[in-house]
ZATIVO-711663 format. One record per residue: residue number from 1; residue in three letters; chain; x, y, z of N, C-alpha, C in turn. Coordinates in steps of 0.2 Angstrom, whole numbers. Example, Ala and Ser with C-alpha at 12.3 -4.5 7.8 and 13.67 -1.06 7.14 Angstrom:
residues 2
TIMI	1	ALA	A	66	-28	39	62	-22	39	66	-16	39
TIMI	2	SER	A	64	-11	35	68	-5	36	64	0	39
END
This chain:
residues 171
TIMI	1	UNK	A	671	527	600	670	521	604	675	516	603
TIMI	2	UNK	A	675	511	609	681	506	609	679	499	603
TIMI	3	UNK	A	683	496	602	683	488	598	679	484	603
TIMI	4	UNK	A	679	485	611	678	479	615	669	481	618
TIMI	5	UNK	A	668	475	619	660	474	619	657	480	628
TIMI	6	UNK	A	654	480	626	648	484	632	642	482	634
TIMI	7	UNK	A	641	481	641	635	478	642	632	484	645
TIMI	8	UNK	A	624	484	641	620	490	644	615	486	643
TIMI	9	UNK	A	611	486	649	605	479	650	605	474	649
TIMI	10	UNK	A	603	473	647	603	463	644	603	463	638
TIMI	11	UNK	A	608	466	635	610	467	628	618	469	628
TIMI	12	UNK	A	623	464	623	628	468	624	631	473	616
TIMI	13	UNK	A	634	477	615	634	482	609	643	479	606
TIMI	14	UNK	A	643	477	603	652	479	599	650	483	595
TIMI	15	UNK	A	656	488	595	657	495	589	663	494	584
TIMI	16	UNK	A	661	494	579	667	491	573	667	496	568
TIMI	17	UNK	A	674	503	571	671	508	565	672	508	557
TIMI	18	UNK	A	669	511	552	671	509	547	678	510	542
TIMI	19	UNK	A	682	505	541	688	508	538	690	505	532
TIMI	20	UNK	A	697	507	527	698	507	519	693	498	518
TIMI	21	UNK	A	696	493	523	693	489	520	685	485	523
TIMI	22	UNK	A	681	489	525	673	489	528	670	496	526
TIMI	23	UNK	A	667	497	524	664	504	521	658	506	527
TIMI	24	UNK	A	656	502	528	652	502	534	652	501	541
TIMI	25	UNK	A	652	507	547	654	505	552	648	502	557
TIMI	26	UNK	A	650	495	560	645	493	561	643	490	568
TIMI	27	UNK	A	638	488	571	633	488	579	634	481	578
TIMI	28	UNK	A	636	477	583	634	470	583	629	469	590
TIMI	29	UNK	A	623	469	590	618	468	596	619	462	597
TIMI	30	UNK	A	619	459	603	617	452	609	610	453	609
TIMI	31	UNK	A	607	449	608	599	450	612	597	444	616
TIMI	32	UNK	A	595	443	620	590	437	621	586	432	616
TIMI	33	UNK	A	581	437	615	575	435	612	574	441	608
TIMI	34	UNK	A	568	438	603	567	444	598	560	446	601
TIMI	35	UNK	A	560	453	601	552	457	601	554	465	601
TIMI	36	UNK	A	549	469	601	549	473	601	555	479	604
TIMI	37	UNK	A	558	476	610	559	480	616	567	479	613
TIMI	38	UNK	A	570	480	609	578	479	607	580	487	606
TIMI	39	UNK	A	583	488	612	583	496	611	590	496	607
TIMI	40	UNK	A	589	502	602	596	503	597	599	508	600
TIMI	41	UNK	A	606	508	598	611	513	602	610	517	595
TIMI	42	UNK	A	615	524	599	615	528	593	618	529	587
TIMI	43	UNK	A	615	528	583	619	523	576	621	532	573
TIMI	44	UNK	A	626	532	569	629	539	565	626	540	560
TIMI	45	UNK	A	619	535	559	616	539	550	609	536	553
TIMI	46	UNK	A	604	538	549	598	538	549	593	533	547
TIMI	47	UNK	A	597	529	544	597	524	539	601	517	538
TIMI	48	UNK	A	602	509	541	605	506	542	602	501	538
TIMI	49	UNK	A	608	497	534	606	489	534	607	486	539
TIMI	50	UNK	A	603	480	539	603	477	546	604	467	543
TIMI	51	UNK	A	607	465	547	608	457	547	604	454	555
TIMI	52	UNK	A	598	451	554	597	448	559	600	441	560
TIMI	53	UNK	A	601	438	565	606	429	565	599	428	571
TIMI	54	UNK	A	596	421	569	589	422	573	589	413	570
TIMI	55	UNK	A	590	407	576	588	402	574	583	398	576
TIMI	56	UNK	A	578	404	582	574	400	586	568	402	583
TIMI	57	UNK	A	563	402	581	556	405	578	554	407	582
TIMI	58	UNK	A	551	412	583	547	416	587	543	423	585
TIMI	59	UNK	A	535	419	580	533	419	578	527	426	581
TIMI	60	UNK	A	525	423	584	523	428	588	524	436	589
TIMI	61	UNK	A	532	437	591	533	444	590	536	446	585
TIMI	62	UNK	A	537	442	581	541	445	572	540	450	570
TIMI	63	UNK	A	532	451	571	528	456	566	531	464	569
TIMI	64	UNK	A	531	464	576	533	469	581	541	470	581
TIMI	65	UNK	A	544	464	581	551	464	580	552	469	573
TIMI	66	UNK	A	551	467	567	551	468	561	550	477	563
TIMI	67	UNK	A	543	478	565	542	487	566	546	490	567
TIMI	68	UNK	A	550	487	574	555	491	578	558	491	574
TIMI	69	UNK	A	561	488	570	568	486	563	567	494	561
TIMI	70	UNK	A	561	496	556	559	500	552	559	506	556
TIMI	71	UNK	A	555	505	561	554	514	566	564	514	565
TIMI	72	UNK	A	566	511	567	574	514	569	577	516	565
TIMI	73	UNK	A	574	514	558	577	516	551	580	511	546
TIMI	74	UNK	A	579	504	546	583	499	544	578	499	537
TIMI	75	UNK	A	582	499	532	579	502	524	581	495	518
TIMI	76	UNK	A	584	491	525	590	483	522	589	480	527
TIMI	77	UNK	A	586	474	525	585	468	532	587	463	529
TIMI	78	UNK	A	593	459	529	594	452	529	594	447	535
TIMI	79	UNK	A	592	442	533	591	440	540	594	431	537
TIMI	80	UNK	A	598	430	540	602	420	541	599	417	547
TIMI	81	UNK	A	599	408	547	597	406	551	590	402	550
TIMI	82	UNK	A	591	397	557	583	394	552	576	398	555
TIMI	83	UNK	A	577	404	556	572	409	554	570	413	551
TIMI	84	UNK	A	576	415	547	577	415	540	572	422	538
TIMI	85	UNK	A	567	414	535	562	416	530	556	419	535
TIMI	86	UNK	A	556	416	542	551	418	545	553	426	548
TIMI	87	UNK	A	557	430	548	562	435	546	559	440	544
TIMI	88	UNK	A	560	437	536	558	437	529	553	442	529
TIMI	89	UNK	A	550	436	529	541	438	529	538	442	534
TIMI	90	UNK	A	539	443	541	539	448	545	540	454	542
TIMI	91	UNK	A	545	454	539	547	460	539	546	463	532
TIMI	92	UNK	A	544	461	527	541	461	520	533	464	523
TIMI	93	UNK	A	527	458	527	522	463	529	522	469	536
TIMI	94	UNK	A	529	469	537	528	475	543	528	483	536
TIMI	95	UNK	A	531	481	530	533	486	528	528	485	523
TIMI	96	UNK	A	522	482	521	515	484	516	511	489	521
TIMI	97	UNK	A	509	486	529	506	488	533	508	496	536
TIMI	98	UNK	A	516	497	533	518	502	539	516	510	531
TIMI	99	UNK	A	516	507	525	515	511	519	521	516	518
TIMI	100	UNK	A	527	512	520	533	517	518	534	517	512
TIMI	101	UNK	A	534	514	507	539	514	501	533	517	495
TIMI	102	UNK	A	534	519	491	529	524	487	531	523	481
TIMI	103	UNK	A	536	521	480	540	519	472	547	516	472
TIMI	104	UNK	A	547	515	468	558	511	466	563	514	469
TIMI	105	UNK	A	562	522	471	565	525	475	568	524	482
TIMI	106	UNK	A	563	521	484	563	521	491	559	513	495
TIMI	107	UNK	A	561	509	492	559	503	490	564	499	499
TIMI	108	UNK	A	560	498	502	565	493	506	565	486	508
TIMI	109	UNK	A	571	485	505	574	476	504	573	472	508
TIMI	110	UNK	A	571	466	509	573	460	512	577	454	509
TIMI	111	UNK	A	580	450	514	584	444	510	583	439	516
TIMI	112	UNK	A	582	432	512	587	427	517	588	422	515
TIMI	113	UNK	A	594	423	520	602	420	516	601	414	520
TIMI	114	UNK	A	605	406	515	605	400	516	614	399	515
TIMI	115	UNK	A	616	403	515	622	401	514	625	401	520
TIMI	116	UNK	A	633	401	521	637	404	528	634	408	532
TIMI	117	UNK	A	637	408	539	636	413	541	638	421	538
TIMI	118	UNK	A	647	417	537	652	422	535	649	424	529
TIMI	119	UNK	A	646	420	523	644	426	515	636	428	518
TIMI	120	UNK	A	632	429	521	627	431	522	630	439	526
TIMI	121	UNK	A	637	439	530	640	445	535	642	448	528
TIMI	122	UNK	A	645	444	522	649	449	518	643	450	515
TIMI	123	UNK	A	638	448	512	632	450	508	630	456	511
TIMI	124	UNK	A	629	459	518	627	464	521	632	469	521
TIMI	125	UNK	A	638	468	520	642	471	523	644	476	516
TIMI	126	UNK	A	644	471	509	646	475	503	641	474	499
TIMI	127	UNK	A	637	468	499	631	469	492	624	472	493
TIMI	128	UNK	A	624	474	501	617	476	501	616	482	501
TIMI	129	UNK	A	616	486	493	615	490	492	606	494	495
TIMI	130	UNK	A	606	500	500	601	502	498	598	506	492
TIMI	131	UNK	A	591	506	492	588	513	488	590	516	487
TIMI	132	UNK	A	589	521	481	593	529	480	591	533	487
TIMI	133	UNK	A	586	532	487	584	537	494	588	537	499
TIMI	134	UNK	A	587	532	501	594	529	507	599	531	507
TIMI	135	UNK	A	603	530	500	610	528	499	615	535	502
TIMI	136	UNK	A	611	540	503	617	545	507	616	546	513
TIMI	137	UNK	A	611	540	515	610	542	525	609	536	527
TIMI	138	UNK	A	614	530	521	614	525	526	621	521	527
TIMI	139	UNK	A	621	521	531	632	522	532	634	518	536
TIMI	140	UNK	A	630	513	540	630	506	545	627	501	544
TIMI	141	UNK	A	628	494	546	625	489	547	625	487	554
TIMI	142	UNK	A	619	485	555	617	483	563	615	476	564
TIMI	143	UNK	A	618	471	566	618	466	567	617	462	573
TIMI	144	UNK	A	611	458	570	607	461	580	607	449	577
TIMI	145	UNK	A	610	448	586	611	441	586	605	439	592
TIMI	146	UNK	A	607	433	590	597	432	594	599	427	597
TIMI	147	UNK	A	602	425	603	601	422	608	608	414	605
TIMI	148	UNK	A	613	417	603	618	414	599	625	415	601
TIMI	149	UNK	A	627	415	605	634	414	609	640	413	601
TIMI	150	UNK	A	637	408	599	644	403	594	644	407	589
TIMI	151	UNK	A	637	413	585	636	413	581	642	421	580
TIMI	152	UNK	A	640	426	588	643	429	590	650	430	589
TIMI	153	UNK	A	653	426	591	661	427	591	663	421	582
TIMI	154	UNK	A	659	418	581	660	421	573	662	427	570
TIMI	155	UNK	A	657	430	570	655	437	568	659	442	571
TIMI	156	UNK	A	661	441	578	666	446	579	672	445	576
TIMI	157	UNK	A	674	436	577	680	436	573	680	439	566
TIMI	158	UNK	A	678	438	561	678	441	556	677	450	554
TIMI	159	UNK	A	673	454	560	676	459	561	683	463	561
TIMI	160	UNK	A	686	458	566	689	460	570	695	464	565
TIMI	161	UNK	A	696	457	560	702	460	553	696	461	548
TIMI	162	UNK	A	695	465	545	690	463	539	696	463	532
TIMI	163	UNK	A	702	465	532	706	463	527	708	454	527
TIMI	164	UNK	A	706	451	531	708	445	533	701	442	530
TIMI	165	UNK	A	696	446	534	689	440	532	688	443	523
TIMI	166	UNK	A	689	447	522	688	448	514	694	443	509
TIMI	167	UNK	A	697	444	510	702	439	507	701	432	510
TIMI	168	UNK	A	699	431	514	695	422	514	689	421	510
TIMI	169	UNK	A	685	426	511	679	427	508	680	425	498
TIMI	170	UNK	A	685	429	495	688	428	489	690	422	487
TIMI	171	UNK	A	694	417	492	696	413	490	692	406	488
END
């Protein structure tokens, strides 16, 4: 897949593969709006952390948003933005209700980040470790933007080199 973005529906996809300095090769989704219907391309493992950037509340479909997150395999939700927590918390009771996790093994994370954009990407990007169970089939981060242009080419910028955004990150 190329570096440069794809439109397919009313979603656009950047493909960023993983290299010596990003261990993770990663999806960056366009969405409109959050719900259910956010179809995932075909990601290389079966298992992804995910960073939602989500600043509008849209409380209503969270709970369905969040399911989708889980059916497609996300084992790691971060989520930035001031909906953050509302995120959060979706996606905390999509996973009591869906009775995935059965012990510390297989336990699936959530966060949300108050800091930068940028340390909430690098927080996804290296410290969100998943579960033992996970940790051999989850090799991507999916990074689904919610109706955020500025927030977008942030994120792509600091893709784009990641030896450049890690060493800002450092400093």
């Amino acid at each position: 897949m190329s570096r440069r973005a794809t439109i397919v529906g009313e979603r656009r996809v950047r493909y960023y593969p993983a290299d010596p300095a990003r261990p993770r090769s990663v999806f960056l989704i366009e969405v409109d709006a959050l719900g259910s219907d956010v179809p995932f391309p075909k990601l290389p493992s079966e298992h992804f952390v995910c960073l939602v950037v989500c600043d509008a509340s849209a409380s209503a479909c969270l709970l369905a948003f969040a399911e989708t997150l889980l059916d497609a395999g996300a084992v790691y939700v971060c989520a930035w933005g001031r909906a953050a927590d509302d995120v959060e918390d979706a996606t905390d009771h999509a996973i009591v209700l869906s009775g995935r996790e059965s012990g510390t093994d297989d336990v699936i994370m959530t966060t949300a980040h108050q800091e930068s954009l940028e340390g909430a990407l690098w927080y996804a990007l290296y410290a969100a470790v998943p579960a033992p169970a996970y940790a051999a089939s989850c090799s991507c981060l999916v990074l689904i933007a919610v109706d955020a242009p500025d927030h977008v080419a942030l994120l792509s910028a600091c893709l784009e080199d990641p030896a450049a955004f890690d060493a800002s990150m450092v400093d």
